[in-house]
C-alpha positions, -999 to +999 in steps of 0.1 A: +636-040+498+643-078+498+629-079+538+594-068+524+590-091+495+563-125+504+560-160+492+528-161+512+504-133+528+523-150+564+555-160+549+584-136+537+600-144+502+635-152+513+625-172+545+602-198+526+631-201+500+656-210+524+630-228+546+626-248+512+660-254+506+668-266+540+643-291+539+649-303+505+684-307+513+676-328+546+652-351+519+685-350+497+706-368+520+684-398+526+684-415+487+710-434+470+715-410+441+740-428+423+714-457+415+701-431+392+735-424+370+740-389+393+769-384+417+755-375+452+769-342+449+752-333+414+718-345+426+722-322+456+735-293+437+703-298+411+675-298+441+694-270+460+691-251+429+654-264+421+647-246+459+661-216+452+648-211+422+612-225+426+595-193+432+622-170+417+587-151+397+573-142+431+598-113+439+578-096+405+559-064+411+523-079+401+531-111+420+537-086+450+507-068+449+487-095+445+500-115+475+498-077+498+463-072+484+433-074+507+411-078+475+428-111+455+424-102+414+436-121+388+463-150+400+499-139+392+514-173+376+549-176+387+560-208+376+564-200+341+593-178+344+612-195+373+611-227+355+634-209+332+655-193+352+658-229+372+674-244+338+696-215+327+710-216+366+714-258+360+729-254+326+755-223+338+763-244+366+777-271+344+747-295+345+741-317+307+710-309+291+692-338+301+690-326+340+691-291+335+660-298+314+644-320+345+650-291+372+632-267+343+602-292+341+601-300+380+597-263+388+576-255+356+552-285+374+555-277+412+517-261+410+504-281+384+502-320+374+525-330+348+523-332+309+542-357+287+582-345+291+583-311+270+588-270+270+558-255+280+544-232+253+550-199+269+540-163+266+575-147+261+565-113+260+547-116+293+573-130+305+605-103+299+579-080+311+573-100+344+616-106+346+624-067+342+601-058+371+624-087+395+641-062+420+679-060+417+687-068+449+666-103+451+684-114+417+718-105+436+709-125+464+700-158+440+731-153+422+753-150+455+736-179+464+742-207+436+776-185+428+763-177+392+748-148+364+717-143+359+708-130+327+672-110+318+672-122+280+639-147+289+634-156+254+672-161+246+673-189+271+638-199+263+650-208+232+674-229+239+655-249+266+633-262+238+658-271+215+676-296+242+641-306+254+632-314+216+666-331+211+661-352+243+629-361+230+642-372+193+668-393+209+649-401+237+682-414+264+657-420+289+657-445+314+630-463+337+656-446+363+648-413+348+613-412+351+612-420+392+645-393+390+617-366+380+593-378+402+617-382+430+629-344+423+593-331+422+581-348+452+608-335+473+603-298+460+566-300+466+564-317+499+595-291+509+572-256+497+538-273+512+557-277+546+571-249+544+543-228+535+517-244+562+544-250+595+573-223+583+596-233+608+579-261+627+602-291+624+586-325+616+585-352+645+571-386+650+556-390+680+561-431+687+571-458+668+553-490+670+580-516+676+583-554+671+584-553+712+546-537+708+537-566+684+553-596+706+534-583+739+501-582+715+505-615+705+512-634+735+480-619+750+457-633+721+438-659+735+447-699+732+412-709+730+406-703+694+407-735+668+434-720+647+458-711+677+480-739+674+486-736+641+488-698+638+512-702+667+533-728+637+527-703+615+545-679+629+576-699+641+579-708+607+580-668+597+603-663+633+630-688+612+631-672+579+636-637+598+668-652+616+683-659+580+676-629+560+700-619+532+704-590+511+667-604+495+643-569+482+618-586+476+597-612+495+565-632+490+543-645+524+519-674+508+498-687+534+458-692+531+430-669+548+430-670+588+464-675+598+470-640+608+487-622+579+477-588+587+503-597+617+528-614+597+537-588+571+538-562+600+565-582+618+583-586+586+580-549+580+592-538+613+624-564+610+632-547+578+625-515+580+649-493+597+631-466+606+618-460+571+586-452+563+561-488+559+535-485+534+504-516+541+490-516+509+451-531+507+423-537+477+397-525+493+389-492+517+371-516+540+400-536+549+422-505+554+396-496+586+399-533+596+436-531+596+443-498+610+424-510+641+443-539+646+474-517+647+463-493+669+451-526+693+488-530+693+495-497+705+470-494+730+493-491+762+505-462+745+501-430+735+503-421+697+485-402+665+485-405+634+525-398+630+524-436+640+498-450+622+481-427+594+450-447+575+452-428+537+421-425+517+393-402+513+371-416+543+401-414+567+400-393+592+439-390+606+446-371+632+481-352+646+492-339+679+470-305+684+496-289+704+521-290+674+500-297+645+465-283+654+460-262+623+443-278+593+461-267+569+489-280+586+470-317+593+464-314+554+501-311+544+510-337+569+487-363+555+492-354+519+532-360+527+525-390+540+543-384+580+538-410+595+560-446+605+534-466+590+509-456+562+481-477+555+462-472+521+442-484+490+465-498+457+453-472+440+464-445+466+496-459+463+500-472+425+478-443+410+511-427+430+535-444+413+522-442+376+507-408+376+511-371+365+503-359+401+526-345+420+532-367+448+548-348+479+558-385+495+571-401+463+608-396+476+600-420+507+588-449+489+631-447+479+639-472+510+602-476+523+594-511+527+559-518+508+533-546+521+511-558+495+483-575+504+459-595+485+485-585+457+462-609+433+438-585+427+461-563+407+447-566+370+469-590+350+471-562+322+495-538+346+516-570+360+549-558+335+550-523+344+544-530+380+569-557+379+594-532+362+588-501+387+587-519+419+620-540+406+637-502+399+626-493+434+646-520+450+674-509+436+672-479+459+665-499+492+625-503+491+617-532+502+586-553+488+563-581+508+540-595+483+515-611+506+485-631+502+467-669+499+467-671+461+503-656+452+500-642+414+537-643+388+542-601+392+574-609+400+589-642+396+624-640+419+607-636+457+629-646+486+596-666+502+591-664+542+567-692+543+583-731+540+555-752+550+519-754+529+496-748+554+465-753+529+468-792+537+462-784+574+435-757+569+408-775+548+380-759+558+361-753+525+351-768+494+345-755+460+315-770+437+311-757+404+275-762+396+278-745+360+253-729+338+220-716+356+194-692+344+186-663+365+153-670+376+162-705+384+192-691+403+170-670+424+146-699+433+180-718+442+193-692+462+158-691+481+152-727+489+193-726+503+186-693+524+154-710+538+173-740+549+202-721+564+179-703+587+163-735+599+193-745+610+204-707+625+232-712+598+248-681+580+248-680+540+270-650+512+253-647+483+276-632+461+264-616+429+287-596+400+260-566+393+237-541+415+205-550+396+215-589+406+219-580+444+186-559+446+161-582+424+174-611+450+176-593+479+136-576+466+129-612+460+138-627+493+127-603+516+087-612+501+090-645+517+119-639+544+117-614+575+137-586+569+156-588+596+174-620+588+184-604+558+216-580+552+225-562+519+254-547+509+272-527+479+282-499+464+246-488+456+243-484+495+262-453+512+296-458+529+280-453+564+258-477+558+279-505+546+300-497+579+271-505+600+259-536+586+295-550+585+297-543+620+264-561+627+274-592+610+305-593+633+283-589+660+260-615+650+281-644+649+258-668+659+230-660+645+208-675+616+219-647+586+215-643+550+239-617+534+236-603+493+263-590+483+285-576+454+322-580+453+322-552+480+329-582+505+355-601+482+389-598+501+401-589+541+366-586+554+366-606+587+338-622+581+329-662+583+301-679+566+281-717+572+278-713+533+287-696+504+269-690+469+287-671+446+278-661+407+313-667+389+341-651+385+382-653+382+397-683+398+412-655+423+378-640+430+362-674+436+383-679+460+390-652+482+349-652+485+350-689+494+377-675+520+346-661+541+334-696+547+341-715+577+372-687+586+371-701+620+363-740+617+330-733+627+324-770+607+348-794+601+342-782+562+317-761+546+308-757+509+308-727+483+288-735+457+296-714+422+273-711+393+275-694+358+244-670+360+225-663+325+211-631+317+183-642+293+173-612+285+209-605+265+216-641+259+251-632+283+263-643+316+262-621+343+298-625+352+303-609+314+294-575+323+320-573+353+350-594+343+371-596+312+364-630+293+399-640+287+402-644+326+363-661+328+373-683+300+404-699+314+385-699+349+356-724+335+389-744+316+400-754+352+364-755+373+350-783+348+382-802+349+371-816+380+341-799+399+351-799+433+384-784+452+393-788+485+413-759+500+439-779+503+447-778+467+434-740+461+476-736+455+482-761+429+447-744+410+460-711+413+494-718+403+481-731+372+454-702+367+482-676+370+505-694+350+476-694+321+471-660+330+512-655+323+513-675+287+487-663+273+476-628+285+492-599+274+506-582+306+515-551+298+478-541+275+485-506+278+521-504+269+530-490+300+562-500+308+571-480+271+555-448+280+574-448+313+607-447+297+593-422+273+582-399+304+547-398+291+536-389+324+498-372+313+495-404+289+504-428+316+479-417+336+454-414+315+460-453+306+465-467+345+435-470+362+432-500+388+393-495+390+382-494+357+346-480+354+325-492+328+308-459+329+316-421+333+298-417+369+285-391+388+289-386+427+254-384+442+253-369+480+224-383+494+204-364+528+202-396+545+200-377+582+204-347+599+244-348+600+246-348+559+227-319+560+244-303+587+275-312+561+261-301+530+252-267+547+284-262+560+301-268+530+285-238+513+289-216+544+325-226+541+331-216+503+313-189+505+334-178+537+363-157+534+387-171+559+423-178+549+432-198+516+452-227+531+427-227+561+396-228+537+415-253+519+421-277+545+380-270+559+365-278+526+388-310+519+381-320+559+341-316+550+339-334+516+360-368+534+331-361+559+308-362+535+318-392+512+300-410+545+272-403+527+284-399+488+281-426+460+290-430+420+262-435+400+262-445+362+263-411+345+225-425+326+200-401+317+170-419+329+185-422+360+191-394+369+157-378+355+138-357+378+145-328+402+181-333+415+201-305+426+230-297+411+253-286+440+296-277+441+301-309+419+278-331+434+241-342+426+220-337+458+189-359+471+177-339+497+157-354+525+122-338+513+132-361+480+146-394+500+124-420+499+117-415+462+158-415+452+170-441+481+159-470+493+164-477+532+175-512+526+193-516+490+200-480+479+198-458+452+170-460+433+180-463+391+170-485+361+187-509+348+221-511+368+252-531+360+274-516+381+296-534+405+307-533+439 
């Protein structure tokens, strides 16, 4: 009887339990459970339990012929009644209420994203029903197992489960500790049945490691000729003398301005710390993630590796593993959702929106001891900087180890061990900062013309940088009537991924040339890019100056100028920078700008010191009351709260037929879901074809004149086809829409 019972249609019952618990068990051993107020042996017991009992509801007679049925009906839930049976295991065991209560929630969540901390309303009857039809035998085998009874009285211990959850919840003896304990618990439960389910036995490798040998032989081959060698080569000595010293530090700051090789930096700083443990490089931007993930896989290039080495993680990624071992997608899928790999590059929302989230997050348990790189950390809104302060603080406790890196270092955490002893802005003063204040738009436009016109006399390079879409197409509409098109470039999030790639790339290729570039935010941080001049409309001290970091990158002039105005909108009697930024941060920005007018880089620290420091006294840090809802575990209302991108509209994702690969896509896609190849397989196809396709997919402001007209509605996307192109998208600046204020 128990050899015929299945977990999966490939998969029998009582292998994927124990192939579960194995792997769980192997997670086990790697975290310092005591840091969380639970002996190592308790925490153990609880997860072995959680893995045994995880899918207890799948030896039922429905859930049996479902899974054996050629013709899937009606999804058999199973979670429901092996939550319950996890906690009246925990609590027989001899676990308090309080964790037997966490292993019930865990398993009650292992399909599903979490609510706040509670007993799930439940259909009891249902339920006894679903518990008499368990085979003998398999509830034998469970109790042999965890050396326990078992009883069938569902509602008995039902009832008691929501009394301690309810008395937890009156008294509420939660911790910060407690909330990454659930997390913790569920990520190594989930990432144990995925794995499971998708390589059964397959163990998990890496195939190389990129070492601090791999960086040293990279570094001595970059060439001497360029104007910052020298003093990249100081740089880096500087770094080379902190790393001899290290103590038992956590957490480190690297404060050095734009062009002294960073990116570099924080990975030699990772790899000294890091013991083998994962490395998370965490980036603003997707654009910078593509930028940096080459450079890494420069360093590597004398030697063979995938994407258990260095795996790039967000939705235009395209990651891949060894085919021999890992060919499957399914398999890829689980792989990159667990996050295998030595070093993981991704967004600070694919890695925040993983730490203060209701998702369940298969590699939550490696960021215990990971050492996190967080670059261009001052782009984090000032609203989150307690709870982020507060979560990353509790994850040093358990080994992680943090590298807040960037020019313009922001207060998130005021006790850094920094790696950095000299100020290096004093020896890099390549740009200056004019604030030209107030300007009406149309008298902005004309200023922005007569500057791009003198630029290209002189075969000289100017960023425009505006704060809305309609800004960046009215100027860019406005200068390509009197300037040839090809000397123009125009980029933002009104234009699809691809396309942004491309004309990226061609500015990088056209280094010399005479170029004038419009441009939202998109091009704010990381992008390698180097300008003769700058014009930017205003924003946050931060902002300003991370744009005026694309000018004269490379000394290209012994200094060059960014010139930053305050844009009217007449129309609405509002700035421009008002519809993007909040005006707290604007406010305090003009404070210090008309203090003085112009900065030299050479004092962008002491301005940002003092910016953050306003930012500190009188901003309210945590906005959302985070850091209380954590220790509340009010995991569905934390998320709901902690969004890093914060969109000013509900938006809609518009695929757009640009050639004949998106519709090669877009028809695949529906052959695909309408196919009836395995689940996990489909699964992995469809999520493989949608990252293809967000090539070619953009949010647009969910507006009803918009969007009026003849779009197709189409598996969760809106669809201009390429009969219906050139009326919906423009070639050079995008979709076509009223009146935008989006940004990037």
């Amino acid at each position: 009887m128990l050899d015929g019972l299945k977990s999966h249609p490939e998969r029998l019952l009582l292998d994927h339990i124990n192939g579960v618990k194995k792997r769980a068990l192997e997670k086990a051993n790697s975290i310092k459970w005591n840091n969380f107020g639970i002996t190592e042996k308790d925490a153990i017991k609880l997860i072995e339990i959680c893995a045994l009992c995880h899918d207890f509801a799948k030896a039922s007679s429905g859930f049996q012929k479902y899974i054996t049925s050629s013709k899937k009906g009606v999804h058999v839930s199973h979670a429901p009644l092996s939550s319950i049976i996890t906690y009246h295991i925990a609590k027989n065991t001899g676990f308090e209420p309080k964790y037997a209560s966490f292993a019930y929630f865990v398993v009650r969540c292992h399909h599903e994203s979490m609510k706040d901390f509670q007993a799930f309303g439940e259909n009891l009857e249902a339920l006894e029903k679903q518990m008499s039809s368990i085979p003998k035998e398999f509830i034998d085998w469970v109790e042999s197992k965890l050396n326990t009874q078992v009883t069938p009285k569902i509602s008995e211990i039902y009832g008691k489960l929501e009394k301690d959850v309810a008395k937890l919840n009156f008294f509420r003896p939660f911790s910060l500790k407690d909330y990454l304990f659930v997390h913790t618990l569920l990520s190594i439960l989930v990432s144990s049945d995925h794995e499971d389910a998708a390589l059964h036995d397959t163990p998990l490798i890496l195939k190389t490691r990129l070492t601090l040998e791999n960086l040293r032989k990279y570094m001595h081959a970059i060439p001497e000729d360029n104007p910052l060698y020298s003093l990249r080569k100081e740089f880096h000595i500087d770094l080379d003398n902190s790393l001899k010293y290290l103590d038992d530090s956590k957490i480190y700051s690297i404060t050095a301005p734009t062009g002294l090789g960073k990116t570099l930096a924080n990975l030699k700083v990772a790899l000294s710390l890091s013991d083998e443990s994962l490395i998370v490089y965490a980036l603003p931007f997707i654009n910078i993630i593509d930028q940096t993930v080459e450079t890494f896989q420069k360093i590597m290039q004398d030697t063979e590796f995938d994407a258990s080495t260095i795996l790039p993680y967000h939705h235009l990624a395209n990651p891949k593993y060894e085919e021999d071992i890992y060919g499957e997608k399914a398999i890829q899928k689980v792989l990159i959702e667990s996050w295998h790999s030595q070093i993981v590059v991704t967004t600070f929302v694919g890695l925040f929106e993983s730490l203060l989230t209701s998702k369940r997050v298969p590699f939550f348990y490696k960021l215990l001891n990971a050492t996190i790189i967080l670059d261009e950390v001052q782009s984090i809104p000032h609203k989150y900087w307690n709870p982020l302060a507060d979560i990353l603080s509790c994850l040093s406790e358990f080994g992680t180890k943090i590298i807040f890196s960037t020019a313009t270092q922001p207060m998130i955490i005021t006790k850094t061990r920094e790696l950095i002893n000299k100020n290096y802005n004093s020896k890099l003063n390549r740009t200056r900062i004019h604030y030209c204040g107030e300007i009406d738009y149309p008298s902005f436009m004309k200023q922005v013309e007569e500057e791009a016109n003198k630029c290209l006399e002189k075969n000289q390079r100017l960023l425009v940088v505006v704060n809305t879409i309609r800004q960046s197409k009215e100027l860019f509409n406005h200068l390509r009537s009197t300037i040839d098109i090809s000397k123009l470039v125009y980029l933002s999030s009104n234009v699809i991924p691809k396309q942004r790639l491309e004309r990226v790339s061609g500015l990088k290729k056209l280094k010399n040339q005479g170029i004038i570039c419009i441009s939202t935010q998109v091009i704010e941080a990381g992008v390698d890019l180097s300008f003769n001049k700058i014009i930017r409309d205003e924003g946050p001290i931060d902002s300003v100056i991370q744009v005026a970091g694309r000018c004269n990158r490379n000394f290209e002039t012994p200094i060059s100028s960014a010139h930053i105005y305050r844009v009217i909108d007449k129309e609405r009697n509002r700035s421009f920078s008002s519809y993007v930024y909040d005006h707290f941060l604007l406010d305090m920005t003009r404070e210090l700008l008309s203090s003085k007018k112009e900065f030299e880089e050479k004092e962008f620290p002491e301005i940002v010191s003092r910016y953050f420091n306003m930012v500190k006294e009188r901003g309210n840090t945590d906005r959302e009351n985070l850091t209380e809802q954590l220790r509340l575990l009010k995991f569905e209302e934390i998320s709901s709260k902690f969004k890093l991108i914060e969109k000013r509209y509900d938006t809609v994702p518009v695929f757009i037929e640009y050639d004949e690969y998106a519709q090669f896509l877009r028809k695949k896609l529906n052959e695909t879901l309408n196919s009836k190849m395995e689940k996990f397989e489909k699964l992995a196809q469809i999520s493989e074809l949608i990252r293809q396709m967000s090539l070619y997919t953009i949010d647009v402001p969910l507006k009803s004149e918009d969007l009026r007209g003849a779009l197709l509605i189409e598996n969760g996307f809106l669809v201009v086809t390429k009969d219906n192109l050139n009326y919906w998208y423009d070639e050079y600046t995008g979709f076509q829409r009223s009146q935008e204020l989006m940004i990037f």
